[in-house]
Backbone as XML, in Angstrom:
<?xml version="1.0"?>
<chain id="A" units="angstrom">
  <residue number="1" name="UNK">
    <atom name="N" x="13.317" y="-7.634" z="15.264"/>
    <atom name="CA" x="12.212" y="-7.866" z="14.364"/>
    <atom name="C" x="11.875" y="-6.556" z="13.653"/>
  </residue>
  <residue number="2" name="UNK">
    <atom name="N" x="11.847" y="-6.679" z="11.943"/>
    <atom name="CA" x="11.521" y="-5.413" z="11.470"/>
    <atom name="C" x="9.989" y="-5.508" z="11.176"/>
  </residue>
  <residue number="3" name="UNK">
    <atom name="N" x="9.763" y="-3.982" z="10.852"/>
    <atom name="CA" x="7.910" y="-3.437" z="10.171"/>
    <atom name="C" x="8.220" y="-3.321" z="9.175"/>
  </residue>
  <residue number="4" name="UNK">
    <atom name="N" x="7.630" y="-3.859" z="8.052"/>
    <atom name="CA" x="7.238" y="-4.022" z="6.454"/>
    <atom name="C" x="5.533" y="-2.969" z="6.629"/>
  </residue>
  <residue number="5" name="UNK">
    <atom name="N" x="5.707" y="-2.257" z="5.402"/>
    <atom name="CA" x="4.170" y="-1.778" z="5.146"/>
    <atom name="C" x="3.955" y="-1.531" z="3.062"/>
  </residue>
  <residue number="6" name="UNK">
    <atom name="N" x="3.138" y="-1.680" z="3.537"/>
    <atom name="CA" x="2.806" y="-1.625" z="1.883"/>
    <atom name="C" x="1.552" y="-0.788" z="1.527"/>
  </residue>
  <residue number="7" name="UNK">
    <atom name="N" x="1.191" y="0.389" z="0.772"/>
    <atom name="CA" x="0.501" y="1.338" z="0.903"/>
    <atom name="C" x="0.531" y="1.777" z="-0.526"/>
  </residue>
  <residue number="8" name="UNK">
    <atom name="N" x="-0.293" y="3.053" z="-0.541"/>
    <atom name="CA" x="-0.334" y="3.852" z="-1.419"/>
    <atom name="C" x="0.913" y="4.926" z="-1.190"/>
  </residue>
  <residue number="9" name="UNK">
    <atom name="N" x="1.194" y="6.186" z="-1.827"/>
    <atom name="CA" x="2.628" y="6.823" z="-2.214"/>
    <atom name="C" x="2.262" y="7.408" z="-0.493"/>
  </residue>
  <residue number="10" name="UNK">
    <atom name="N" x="1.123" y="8.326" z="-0.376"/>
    <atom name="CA" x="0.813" y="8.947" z="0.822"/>
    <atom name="C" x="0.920" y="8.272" z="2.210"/>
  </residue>
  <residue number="11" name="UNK">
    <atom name="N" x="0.455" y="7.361" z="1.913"/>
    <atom name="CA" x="0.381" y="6.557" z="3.796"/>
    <atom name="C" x="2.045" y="6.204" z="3.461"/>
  </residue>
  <residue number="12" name="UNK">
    <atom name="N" x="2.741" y="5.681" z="2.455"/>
    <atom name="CA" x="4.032" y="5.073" z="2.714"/>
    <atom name="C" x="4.842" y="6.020" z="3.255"/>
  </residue>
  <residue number="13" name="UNK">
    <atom name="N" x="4.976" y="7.372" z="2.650"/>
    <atom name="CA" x="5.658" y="8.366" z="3.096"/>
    <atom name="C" x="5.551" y="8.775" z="4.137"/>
  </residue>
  <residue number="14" name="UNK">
    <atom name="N" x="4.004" y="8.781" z="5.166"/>
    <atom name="CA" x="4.331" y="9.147" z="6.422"/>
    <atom name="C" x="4.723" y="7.860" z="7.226"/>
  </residue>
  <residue number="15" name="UNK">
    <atom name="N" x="4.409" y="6.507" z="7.009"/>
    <atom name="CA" x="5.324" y="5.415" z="7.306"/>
    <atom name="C" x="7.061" y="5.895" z="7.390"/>
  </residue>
  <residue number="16" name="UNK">
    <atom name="N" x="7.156" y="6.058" z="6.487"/>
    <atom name="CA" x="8.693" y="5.869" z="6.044"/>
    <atom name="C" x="9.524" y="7.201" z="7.164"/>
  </residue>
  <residue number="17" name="UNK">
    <atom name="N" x="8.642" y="8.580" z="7.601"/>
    <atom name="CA" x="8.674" y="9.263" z="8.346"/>
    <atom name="C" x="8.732" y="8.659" z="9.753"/>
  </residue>
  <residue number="18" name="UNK">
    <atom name="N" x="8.001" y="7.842" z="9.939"/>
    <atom name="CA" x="8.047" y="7.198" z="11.200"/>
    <atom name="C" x="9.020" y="6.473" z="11.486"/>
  </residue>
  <residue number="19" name="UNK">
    <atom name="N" x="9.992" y="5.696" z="10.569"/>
    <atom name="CA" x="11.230" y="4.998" z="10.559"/>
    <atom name="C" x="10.755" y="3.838" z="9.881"/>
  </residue>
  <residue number="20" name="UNK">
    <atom name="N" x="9.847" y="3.384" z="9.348"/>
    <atom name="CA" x="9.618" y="1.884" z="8.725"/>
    <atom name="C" x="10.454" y="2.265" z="7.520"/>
  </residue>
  <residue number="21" name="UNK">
    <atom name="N" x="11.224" y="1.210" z="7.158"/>
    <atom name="CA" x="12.712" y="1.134" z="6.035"/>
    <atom name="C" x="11.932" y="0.357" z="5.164"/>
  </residue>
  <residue number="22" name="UNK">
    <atom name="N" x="11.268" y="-0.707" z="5.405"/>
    <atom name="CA" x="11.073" y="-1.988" z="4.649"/>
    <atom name="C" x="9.329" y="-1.639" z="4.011"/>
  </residue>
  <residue number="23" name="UNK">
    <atom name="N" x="9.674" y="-0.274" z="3.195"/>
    <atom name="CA" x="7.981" y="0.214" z="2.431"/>
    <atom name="C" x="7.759" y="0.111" z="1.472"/>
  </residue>
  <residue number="24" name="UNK">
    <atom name="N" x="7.077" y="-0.112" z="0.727"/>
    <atom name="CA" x="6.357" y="-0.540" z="-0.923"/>
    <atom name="C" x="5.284" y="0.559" z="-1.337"/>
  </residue>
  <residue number="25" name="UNK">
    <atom name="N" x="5.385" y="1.077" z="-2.049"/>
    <atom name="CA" x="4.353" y="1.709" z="-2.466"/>
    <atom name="C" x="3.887" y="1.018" z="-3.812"/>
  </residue>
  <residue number="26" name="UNK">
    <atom name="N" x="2.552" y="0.816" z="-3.816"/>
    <atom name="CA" x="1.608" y="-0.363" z="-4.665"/>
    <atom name="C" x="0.222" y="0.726" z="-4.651"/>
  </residue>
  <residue number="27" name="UNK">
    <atom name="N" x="-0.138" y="0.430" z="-6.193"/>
    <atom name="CA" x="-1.239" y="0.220" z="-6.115"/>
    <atom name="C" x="-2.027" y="-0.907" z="-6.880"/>
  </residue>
  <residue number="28" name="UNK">
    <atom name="N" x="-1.680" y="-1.215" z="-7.895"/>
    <atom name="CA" x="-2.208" y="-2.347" z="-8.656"/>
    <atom name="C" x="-2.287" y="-3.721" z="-7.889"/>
  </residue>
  <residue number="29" name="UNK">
    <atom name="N" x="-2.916" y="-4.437" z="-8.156"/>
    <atom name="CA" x="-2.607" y="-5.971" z="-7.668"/>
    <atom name="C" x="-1.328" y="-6.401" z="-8.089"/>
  </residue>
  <residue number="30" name="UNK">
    <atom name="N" x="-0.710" y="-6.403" z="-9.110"/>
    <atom name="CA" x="0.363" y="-6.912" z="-9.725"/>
    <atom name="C" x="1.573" y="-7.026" z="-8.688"/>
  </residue>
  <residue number="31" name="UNK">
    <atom name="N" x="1.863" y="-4.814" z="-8.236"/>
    <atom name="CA" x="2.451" y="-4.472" z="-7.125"/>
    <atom name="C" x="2.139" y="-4.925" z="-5.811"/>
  </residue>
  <residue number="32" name="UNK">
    <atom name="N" x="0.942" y="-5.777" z="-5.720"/>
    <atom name="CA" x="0.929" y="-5.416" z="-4.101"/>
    <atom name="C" x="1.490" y="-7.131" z="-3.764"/>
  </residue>
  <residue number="33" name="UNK">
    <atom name="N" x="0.875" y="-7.869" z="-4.814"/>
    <atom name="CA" x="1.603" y="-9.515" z="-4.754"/>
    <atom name="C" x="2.852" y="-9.286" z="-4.577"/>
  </residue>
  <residue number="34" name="UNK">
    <atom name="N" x="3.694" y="-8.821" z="-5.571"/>
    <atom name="CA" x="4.909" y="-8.278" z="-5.320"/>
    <atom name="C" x="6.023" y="-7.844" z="-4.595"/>
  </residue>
  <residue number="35" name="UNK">
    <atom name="N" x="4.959" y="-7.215" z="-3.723"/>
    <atom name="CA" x="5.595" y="-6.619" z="-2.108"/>
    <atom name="C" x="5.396" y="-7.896" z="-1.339"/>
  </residue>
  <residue number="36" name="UNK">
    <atom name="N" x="4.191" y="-8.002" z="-1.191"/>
    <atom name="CA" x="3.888" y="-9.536" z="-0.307"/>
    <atom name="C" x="5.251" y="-10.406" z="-0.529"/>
  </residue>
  <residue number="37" name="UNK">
    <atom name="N" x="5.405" y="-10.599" z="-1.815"/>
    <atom name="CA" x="6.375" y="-11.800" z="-1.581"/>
    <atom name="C" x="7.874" y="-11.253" z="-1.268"/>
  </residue>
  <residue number="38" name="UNK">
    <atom name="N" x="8.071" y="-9.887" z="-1.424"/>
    <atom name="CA" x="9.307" y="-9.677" z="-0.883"/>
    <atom name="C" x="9.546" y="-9.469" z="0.681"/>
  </residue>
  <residue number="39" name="UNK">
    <atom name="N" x="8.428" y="-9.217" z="1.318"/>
    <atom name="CA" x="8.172" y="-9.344" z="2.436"/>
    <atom name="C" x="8.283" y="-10.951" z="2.871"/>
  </residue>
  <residue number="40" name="UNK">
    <atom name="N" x="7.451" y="-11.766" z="2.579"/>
    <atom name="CA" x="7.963" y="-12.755" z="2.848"/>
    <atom name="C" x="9.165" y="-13.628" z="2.691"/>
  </residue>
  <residue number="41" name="UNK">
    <atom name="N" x="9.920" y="-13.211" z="1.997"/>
    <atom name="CA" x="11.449" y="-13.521" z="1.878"/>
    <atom name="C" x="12.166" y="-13.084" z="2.870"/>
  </residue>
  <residue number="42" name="UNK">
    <atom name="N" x="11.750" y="-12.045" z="4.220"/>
    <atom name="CA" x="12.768" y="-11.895" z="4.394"/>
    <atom name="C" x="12.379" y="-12.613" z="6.015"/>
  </residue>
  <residue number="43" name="UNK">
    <atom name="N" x="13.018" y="-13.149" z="6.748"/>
    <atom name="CA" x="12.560" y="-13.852" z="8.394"/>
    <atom name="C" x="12.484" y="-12.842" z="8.991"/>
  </residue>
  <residue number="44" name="UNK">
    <atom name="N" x="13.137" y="-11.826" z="9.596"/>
    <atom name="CA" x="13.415" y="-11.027" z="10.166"/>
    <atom name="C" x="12.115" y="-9.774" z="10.100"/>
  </residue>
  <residue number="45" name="UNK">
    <atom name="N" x="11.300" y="-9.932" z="9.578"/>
    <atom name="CA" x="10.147" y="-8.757" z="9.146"/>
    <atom name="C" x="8.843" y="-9.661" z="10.225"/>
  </residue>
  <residue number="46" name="UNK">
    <atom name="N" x="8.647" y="-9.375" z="11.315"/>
    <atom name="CA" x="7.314" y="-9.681" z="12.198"/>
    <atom name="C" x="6.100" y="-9.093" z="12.011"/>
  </residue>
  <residue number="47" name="UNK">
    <atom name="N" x="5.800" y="-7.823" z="11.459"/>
    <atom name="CA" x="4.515" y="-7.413" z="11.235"/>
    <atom name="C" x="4.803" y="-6.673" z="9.650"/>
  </residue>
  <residue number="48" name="UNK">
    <atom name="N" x="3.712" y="-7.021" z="8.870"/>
    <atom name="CA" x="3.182" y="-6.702" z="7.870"/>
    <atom name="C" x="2.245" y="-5.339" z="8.017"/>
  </residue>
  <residue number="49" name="UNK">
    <atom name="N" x="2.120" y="-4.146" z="8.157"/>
    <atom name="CA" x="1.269" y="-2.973" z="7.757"/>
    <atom name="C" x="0.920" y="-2.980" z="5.977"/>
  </residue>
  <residue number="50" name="UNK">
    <atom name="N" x="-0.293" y="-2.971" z="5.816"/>
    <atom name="CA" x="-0.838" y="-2.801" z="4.598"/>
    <atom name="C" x="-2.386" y="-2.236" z="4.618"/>
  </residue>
  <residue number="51" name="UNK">
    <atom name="N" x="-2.614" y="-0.836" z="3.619"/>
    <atom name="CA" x="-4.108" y="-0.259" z="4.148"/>
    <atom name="C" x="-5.341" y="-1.287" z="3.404"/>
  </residue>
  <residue number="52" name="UNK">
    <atom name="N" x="-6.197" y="-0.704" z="4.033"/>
    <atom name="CA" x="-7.275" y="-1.908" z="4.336"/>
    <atom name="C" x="-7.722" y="-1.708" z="2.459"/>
  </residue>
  <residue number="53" name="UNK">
    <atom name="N" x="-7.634" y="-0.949" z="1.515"/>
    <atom name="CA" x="-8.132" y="-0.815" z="0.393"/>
    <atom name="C" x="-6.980" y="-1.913" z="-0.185"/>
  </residue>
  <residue number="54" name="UNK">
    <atom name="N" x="-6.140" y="-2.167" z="0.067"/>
    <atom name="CA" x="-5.062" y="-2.636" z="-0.814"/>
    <atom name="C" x="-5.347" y="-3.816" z="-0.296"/>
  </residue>
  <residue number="55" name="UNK">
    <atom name="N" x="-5.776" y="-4.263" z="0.944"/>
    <atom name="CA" x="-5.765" y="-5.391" z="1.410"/>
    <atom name="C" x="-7.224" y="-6.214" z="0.685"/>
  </residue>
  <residue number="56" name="UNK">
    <atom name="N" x="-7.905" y="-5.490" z="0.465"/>
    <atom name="CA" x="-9.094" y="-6.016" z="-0.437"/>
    <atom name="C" x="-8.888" y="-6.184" z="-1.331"/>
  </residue>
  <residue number="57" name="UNK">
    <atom name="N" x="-8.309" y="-5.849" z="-2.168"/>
    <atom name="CA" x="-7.304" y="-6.215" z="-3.770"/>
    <atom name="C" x="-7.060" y="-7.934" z="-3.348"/>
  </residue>
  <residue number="58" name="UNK">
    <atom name="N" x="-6.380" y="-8.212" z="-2.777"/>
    <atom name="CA" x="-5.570" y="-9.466" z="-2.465"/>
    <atom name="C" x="-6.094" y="-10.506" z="-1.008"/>
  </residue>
  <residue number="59" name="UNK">
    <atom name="N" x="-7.107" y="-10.021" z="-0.993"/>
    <atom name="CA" x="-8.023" y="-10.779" z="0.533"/>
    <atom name="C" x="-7.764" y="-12.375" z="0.705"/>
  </residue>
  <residue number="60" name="UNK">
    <atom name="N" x="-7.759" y="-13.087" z="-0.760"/>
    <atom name="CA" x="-7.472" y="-14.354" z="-0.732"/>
    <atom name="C" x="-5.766" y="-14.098" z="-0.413"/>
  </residue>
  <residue number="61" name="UNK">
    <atom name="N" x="-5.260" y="-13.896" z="-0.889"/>
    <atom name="CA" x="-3.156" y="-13.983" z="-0.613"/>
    <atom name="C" x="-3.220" y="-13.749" z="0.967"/>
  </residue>
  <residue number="62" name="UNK">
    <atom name="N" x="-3.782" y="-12.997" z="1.305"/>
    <atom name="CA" x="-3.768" y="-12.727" z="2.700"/>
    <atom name="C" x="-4.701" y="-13.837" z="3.693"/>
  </residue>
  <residue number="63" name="UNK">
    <atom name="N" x="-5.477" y="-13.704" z="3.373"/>
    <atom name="CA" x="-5.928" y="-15.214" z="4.167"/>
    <atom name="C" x="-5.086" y="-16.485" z="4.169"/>
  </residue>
  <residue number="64" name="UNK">
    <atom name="N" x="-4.524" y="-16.913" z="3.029"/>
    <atom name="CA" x="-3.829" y="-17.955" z="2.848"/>
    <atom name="C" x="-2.804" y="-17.789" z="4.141"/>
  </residue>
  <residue number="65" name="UNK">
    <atom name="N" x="-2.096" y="-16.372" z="4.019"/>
    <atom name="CA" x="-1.065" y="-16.379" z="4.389"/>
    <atom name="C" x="-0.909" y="-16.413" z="6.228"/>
  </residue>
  <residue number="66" name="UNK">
    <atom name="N" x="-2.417" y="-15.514" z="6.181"/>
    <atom name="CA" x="-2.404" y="-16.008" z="8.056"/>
    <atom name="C" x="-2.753" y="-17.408" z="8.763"/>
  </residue>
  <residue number="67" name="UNK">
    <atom name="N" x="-3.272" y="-18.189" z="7.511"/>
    <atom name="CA" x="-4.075" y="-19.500" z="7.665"/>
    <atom name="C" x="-2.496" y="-20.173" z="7.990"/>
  </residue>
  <residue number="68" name="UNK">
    <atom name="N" x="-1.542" y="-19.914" z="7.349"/>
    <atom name="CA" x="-0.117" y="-20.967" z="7.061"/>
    <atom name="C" x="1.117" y="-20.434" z="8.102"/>
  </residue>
  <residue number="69" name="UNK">
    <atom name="N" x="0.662" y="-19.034" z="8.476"/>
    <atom name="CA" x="2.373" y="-18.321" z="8.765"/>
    <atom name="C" x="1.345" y="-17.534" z="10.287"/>
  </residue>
  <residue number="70" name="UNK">
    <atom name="N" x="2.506" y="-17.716" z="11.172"/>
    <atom name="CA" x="1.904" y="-17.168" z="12.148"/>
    <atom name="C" x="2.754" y="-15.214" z="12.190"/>
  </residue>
  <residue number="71" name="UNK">
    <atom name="N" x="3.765" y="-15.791" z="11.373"/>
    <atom name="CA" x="4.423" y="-14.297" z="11.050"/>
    <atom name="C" x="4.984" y="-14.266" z="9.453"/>
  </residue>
  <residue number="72" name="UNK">
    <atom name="N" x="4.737" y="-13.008" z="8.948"/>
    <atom name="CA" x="4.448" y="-12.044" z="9.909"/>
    <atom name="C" x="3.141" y="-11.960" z="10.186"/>
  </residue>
  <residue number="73" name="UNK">
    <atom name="N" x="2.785" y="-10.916" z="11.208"/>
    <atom name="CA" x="1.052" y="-10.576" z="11.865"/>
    <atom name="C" x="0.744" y="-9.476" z="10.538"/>
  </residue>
  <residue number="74" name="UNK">
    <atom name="N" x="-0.136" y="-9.769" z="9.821"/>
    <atom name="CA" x="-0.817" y="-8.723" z="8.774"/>
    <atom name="C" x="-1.580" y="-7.560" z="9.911"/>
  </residue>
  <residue number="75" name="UNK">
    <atom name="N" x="-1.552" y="-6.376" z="9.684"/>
    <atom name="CA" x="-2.275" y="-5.471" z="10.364"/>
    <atom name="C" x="-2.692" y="-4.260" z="9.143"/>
  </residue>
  <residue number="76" name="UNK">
    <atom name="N" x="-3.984" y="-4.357" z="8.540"/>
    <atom name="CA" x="-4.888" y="-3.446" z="7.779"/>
    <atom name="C" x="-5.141" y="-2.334" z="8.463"/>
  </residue>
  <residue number="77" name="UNK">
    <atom name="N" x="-4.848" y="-0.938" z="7.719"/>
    <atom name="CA" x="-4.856" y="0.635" z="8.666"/>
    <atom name="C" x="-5.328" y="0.822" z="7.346"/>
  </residue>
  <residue number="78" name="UNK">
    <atom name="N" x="-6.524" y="2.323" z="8.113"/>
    <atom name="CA" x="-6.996" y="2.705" z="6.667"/>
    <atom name="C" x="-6.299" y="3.580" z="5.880"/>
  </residue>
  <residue number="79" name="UNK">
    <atom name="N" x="-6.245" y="4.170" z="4.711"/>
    <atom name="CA" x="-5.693" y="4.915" z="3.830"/>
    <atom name="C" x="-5.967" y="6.435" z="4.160"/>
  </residue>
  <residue number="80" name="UNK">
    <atom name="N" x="-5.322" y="7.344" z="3.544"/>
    <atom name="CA" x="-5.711" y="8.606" z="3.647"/>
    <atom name="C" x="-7.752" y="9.174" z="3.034"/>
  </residue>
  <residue number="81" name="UNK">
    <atom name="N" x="-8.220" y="7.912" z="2.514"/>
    <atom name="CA" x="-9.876" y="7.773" z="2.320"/>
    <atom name="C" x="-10.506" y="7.357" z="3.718"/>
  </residue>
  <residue number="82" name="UNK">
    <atom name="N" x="-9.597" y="7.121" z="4.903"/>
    <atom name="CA" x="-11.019" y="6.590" z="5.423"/>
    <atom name="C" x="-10.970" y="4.961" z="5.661"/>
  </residue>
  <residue number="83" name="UNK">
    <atom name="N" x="-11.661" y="4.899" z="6.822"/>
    <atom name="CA" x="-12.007" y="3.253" z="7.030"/>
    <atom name="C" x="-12.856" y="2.517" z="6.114"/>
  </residue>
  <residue number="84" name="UNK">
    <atom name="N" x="-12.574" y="1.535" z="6.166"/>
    <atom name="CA" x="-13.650" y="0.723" z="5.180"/>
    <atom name="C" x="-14.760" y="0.374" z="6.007"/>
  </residue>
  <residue number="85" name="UNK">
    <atom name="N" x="-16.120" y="0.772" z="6.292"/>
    <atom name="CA" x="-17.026" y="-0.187" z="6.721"/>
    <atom name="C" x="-17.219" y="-1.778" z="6.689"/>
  </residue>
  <residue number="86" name="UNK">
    <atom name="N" x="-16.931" y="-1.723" z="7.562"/>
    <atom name="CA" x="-17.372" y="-3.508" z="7.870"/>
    <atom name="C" x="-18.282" y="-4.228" z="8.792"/>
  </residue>
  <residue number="87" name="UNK">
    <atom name="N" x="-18.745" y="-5.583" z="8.489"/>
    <atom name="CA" x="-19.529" y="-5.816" z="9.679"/>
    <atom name="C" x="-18.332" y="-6.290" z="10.432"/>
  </residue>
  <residue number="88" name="UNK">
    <atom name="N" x="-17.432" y="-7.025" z="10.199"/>
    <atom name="CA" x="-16.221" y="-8.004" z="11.135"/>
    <atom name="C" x="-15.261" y="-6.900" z="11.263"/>
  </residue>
  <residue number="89" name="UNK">
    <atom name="N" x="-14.739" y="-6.494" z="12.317"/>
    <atom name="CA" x="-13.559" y="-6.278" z="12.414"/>
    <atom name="C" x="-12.522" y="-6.874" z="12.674"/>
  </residue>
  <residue number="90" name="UNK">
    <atom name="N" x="-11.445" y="-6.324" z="11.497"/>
    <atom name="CA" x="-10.007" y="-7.256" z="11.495"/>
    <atom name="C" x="-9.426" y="-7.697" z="12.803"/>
  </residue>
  <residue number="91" name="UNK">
    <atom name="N" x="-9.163" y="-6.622" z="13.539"/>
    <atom name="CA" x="-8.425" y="-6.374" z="14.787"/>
    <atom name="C" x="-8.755" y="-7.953" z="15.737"/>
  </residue>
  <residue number="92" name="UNK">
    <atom name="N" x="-10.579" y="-7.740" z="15.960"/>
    <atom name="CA" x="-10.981" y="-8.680" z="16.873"/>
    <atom name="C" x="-11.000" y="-10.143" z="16.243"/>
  </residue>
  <residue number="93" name="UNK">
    <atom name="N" x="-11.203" y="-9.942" z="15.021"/>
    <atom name="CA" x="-10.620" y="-11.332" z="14.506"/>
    <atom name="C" x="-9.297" y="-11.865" z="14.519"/>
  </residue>
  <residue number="94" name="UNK">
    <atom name="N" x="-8.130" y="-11.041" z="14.547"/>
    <atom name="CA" x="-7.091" y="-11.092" z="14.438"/>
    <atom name="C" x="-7.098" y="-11.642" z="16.315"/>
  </residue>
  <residue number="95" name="UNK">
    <atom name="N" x="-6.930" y="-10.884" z="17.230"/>
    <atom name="CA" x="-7.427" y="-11.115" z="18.363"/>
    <atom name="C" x="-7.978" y="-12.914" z="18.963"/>
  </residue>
  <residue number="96" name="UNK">
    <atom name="N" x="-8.942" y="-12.721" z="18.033"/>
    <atom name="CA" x="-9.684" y="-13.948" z="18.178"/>
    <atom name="C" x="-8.841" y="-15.553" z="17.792"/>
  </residue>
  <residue number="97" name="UNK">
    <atom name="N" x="-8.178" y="-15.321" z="16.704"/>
    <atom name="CA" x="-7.177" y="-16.322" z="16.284"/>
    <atom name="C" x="-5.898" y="-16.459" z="17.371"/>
  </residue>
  <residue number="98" name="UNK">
    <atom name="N" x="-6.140" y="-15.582" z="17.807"/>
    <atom name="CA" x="-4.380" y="-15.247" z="18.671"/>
    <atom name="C" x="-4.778" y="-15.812" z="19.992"/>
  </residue>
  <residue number="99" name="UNK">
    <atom name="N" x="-5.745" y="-15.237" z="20.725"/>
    <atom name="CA" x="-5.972" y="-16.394" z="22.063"/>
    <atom name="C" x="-7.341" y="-17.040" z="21.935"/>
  </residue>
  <residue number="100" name="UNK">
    <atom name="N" x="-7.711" y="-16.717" z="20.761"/>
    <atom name="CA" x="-9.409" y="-18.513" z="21.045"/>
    <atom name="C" x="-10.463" y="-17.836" z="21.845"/>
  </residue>
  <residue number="101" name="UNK">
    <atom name="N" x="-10.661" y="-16.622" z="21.997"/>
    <atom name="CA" x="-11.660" y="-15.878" z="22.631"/>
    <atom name="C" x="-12.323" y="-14.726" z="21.473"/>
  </residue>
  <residue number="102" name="UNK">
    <atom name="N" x="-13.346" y="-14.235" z="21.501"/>
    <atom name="CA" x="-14.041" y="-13.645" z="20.840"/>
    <atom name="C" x="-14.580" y="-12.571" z="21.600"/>
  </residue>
  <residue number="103" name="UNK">
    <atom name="N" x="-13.991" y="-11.558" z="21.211"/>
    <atom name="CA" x="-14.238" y="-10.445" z="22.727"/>
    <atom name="C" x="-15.081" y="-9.367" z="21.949"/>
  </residue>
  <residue number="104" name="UNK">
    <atom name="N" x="-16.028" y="-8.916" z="23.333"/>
    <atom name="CA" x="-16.796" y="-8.152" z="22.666"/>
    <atom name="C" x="-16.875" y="-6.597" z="23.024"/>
  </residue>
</chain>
């Protein structure tokens, strides 16, 4: 199973340092649909990395996509800015879909 990530030039490059092959660097919406769907073309790609700013660009594509596909697992990391404040966190929601518990 491969890691897909999709980022800005900075987070991709230290990705791509780490060994992830399958990286996109996006910033527009245009690019980041783009990546999404080449990512999804391929079976073999199990987790999706994409930072949490880019993931707000496209919040609906991404919902759809965890609502329909159990893979790949989307996982939002923040950018070289910083976390996004939130009241929900992804993680425990992500969590929460995966075994039906809501942990606190």
């Amino acid at each position: 199973m491969k890691i897909a990530s999709i980022g800005e030039e900075d987070t991709i490059v230290g990705l791509r340092l780490a060994g992830i092959g399958d990286a996109y660097i996006a910033s527009e919406v245009s690019e980041v649909k783009a990546a999404i769907e080449k990512v999804l073309q391929d079976p073999d790609i199990g987790l999706l990395i994409i930072t949490e700013r880019l993931a707000e660009k496209v919040r609906n594509i991404l919902n759809e996509i965890m609502e329909r596909r159990t893979i790949p697992t989307i996982i939002e990391i923040p950018d070289r800015q910083g976390p996004i404040e939130r009241e929900v966190d992804p993680i425990s929601e992500l969590i929460k879909r995966a075994v039906g518990v809501k942990l606190k």
